[in-house]
Each structure stands twice: as C-alpha cells, then as structure tokens.
C-alpha positions in Angstrom: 0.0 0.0 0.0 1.4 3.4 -0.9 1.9 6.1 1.5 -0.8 8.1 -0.3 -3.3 5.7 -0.1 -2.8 4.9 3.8 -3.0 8.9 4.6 -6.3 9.4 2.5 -8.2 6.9 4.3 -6.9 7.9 7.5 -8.5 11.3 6.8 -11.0 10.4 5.0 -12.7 7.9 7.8 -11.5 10.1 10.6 -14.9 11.9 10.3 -16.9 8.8 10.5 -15.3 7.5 13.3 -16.2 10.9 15.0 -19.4 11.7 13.8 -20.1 7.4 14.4 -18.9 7.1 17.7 -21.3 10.5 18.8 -24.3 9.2 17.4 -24.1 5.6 19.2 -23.2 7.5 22.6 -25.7 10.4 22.4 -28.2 9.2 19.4 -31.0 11.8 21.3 -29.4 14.7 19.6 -29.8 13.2 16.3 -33.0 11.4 16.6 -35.2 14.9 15.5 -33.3 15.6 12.4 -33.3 11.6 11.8 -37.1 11.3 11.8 -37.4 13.2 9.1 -35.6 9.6 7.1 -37.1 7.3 9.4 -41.0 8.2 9.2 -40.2 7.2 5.1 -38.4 4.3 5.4 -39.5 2.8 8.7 -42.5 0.9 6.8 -40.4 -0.2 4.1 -38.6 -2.0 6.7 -41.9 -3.4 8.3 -43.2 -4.6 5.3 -39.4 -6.5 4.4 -39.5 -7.9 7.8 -41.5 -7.2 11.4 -38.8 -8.1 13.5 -36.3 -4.7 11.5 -36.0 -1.4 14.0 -37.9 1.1 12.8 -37.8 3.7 15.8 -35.2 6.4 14.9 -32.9 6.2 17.9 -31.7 2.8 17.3 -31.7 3.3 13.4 -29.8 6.3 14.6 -27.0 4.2 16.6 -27.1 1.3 13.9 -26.1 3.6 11.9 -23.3 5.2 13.6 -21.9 1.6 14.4 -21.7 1.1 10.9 -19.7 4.0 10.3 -17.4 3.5 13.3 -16.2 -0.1 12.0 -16.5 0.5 8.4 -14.4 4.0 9.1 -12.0 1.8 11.4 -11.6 -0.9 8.8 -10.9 1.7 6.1 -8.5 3.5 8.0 -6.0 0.2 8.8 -6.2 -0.6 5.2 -8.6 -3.6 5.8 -11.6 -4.4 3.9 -10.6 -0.9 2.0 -13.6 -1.4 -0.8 -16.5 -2.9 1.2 -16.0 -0.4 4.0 -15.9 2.5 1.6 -19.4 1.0 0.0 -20.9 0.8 3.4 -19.6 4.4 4.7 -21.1 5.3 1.5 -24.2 3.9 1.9 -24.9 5.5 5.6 -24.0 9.2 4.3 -26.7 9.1 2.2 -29.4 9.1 4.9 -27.1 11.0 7.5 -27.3 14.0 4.4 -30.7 14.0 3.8 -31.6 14.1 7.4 -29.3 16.7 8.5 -28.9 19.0 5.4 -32.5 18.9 3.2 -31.2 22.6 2.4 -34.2 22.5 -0.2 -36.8 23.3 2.6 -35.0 26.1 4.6 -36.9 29.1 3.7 -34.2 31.6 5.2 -31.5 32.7 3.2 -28.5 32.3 5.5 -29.0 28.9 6.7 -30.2 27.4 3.6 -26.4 28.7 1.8 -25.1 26.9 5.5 -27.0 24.1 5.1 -26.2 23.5 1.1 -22.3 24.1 1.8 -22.4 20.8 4.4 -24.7 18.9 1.5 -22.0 19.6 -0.8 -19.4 18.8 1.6 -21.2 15.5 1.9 -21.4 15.1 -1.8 -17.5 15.3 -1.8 -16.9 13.0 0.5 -19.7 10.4 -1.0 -17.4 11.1 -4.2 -14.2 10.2 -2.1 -16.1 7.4 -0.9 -16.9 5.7 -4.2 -13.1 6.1 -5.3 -12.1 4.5 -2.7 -15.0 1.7 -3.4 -13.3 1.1 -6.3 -9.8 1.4 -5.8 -7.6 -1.8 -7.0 -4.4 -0.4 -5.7 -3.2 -1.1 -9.0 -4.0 -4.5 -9.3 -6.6 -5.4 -12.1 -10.4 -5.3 -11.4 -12.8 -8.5 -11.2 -13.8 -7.4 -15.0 -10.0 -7.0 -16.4 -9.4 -10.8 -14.9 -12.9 -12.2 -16.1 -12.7 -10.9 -19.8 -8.2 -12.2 -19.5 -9.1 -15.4 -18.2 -11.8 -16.1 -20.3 -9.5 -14.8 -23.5 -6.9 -17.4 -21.7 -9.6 -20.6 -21.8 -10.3 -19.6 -25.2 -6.6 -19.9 -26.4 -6.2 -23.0 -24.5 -9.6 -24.8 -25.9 -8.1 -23.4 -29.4 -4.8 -25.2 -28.8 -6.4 -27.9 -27.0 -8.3 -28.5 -30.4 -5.3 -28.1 -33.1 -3.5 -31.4 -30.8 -6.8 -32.9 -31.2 -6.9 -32.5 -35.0 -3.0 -32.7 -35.0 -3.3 -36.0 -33.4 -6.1 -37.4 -34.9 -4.2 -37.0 -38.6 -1.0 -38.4 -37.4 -3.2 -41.3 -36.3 -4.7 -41.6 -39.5 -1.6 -41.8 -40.8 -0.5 -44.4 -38.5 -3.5 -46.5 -39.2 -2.4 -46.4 -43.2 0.7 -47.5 -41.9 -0.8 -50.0 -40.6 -2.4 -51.2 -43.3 -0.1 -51.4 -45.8 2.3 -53.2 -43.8 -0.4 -55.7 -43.4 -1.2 -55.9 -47.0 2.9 -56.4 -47.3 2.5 -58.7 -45.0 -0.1 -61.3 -46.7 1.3 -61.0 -49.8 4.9 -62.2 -48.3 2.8 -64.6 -47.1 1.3 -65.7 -50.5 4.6 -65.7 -51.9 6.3 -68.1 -49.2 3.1 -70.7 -49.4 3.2 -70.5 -53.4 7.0 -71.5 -52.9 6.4 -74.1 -50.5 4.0 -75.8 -52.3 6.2 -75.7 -55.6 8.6 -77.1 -53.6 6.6 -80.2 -52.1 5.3 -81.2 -56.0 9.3 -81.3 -57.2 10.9 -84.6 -57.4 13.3 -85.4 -54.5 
C-alpha cells in the first residue's frame, strides 16, 4: 500500500469514526433531524420484515456503528472497498436528514446548510473512489474478460492437438495397413513357394 493511499483513508474515515462514535453514545441529539428519514423508510422496513428497527434512535446508533467499524476498517487498510461501499451507503441518509437545504426558507442557513450537503457530496465522491480502488492490481472485470480470453486460447490449442493428433493417427493406421497388405502377400509368396517345392521330385 502506498503512502498516499494509507494517509487518504486515514483522513477520509476520521470523520466517520467521529461523527459514528457520537451518534451511538448520544443518538438523542440526532433522533429529531433523523425522523425526518425514518418516518419514510421505517414501513419499508416493516413490510421486508417485522422483527427490523424502525424507531429512529436505534436506526440512529445502527447507523453510527456502521460508520465507526466500516471507518476503522478503512482506516487500517482492511476491507478498504467494502468499507468504503458501506460508509457510503450511511452518508446518504445522515445528508438528507441533517442538510435537506431544499426546505429552509431563510436565506442564511439554507447557503449553511447546502455548503455541508455539498461537503457531503465530496466526500460520497471520495467514498466511491475508494469503493473502487484496486491499488493497482486489475479489477474483477479485467481478470474475467483475460481469463476467459486465456480458456479460449487453451480450448483453441487444446483443439489443433486434437486434430493434429487425430491425422497423425490416421496416418499411423495407413501405416498399418499397408504393412499388413505387405505382409499377406509375403505370405502368399512363401506358401506358393512351399507348395512348388513339395510337388518337385526329390
């Protein structure tokens, strides 16, 4: 892992971590702004199965759990892509709860609340880099289309030995054959000769 890489997570986690760690300690100061996501999707989760939170405290500390490992695993360069899909995943509520700049009427705080939406948007940007971030080994679709180019070679060259060693064996058979046909007529010859010899006078 290069230096670069092992810095940019470290910062770019650190704020998950923090922000994570606050919400599953204190979730009260975040459940008003949550309910605003939770109302919406709290039936979904009813209806996909009865036994899934749906109150906004503890949908506020799940949450913030999720972001405290999956920033934690990002930041010590483990799991590095599935974390960074998951952190990903619980901005997305955490923005539109917190920053719906779109319904603040005043002025002032809706240009304060759409600079922290956009600061969100860079770091859900960050996130999905990071998502897909080989460290410069090839992706699962580079490998998929090379190995399948690779069987394709093989089964090519798998089928020129075939045919290669099916005409060889044809010509092995003819071989074959002709020494036999060689072979009977040697035969003929000798028995002709032998019975020559048994009508001569002795």
């Amino acid at each position: 892992m290069s230096p670069v890489r092992t810095v940019a997570r470290l910062f770019l986690s650190t704020i998950f971590v923090v922000s994570g760690a606050r919400s599953v300690a204190r979730p009260t100061a975040f459940v008003p702004r949550a309910q605003k996501v939770t109302e919406k999707v709290g039936p979904l989760f009813e209806k996909t199965h009865p036994s899934l939170p749906t109150d906004a405290e503890t949908l506020v500390r799940l949450n913030g759990a999720a972001q405290v490992v999956a920033g934690l695993l990002l930041a010590t360069g483990r799991l590095t892509r599935p974390a960074a899909a998951v952190l990903a995943s619980t901005l997305v509520p955490t923005t539109l709860a917190a920053h719906p700049f779109w319904t603040v009427k005043d002025p002032m705080e809706r240009r304060h609340q759409e600079t922290h939406f956009m600061k969100n948007l860079g770091l859900f940007g960050g996130l999905l880099l990071a998502a897909s971030d080989t460290q410069g080994r090839p992706g699962l679709a580079w490998r998929a289309s090379h190995y399948a180019g690779h069987s394709k070679h093989a089964l090519e060259h798998g089928r020129h030995n075939l045919d290669h060693g099916l005409h060889q064996l044809g010509h092995s058979g003819e071989s074959v054959r002709r020494a036999a046909r060689t072979a009977r007529r040697e035969a003929k010859i000798a028995y002709r000769a032998a019975a020559v010899g048994r009508k001569l006078p002795s």
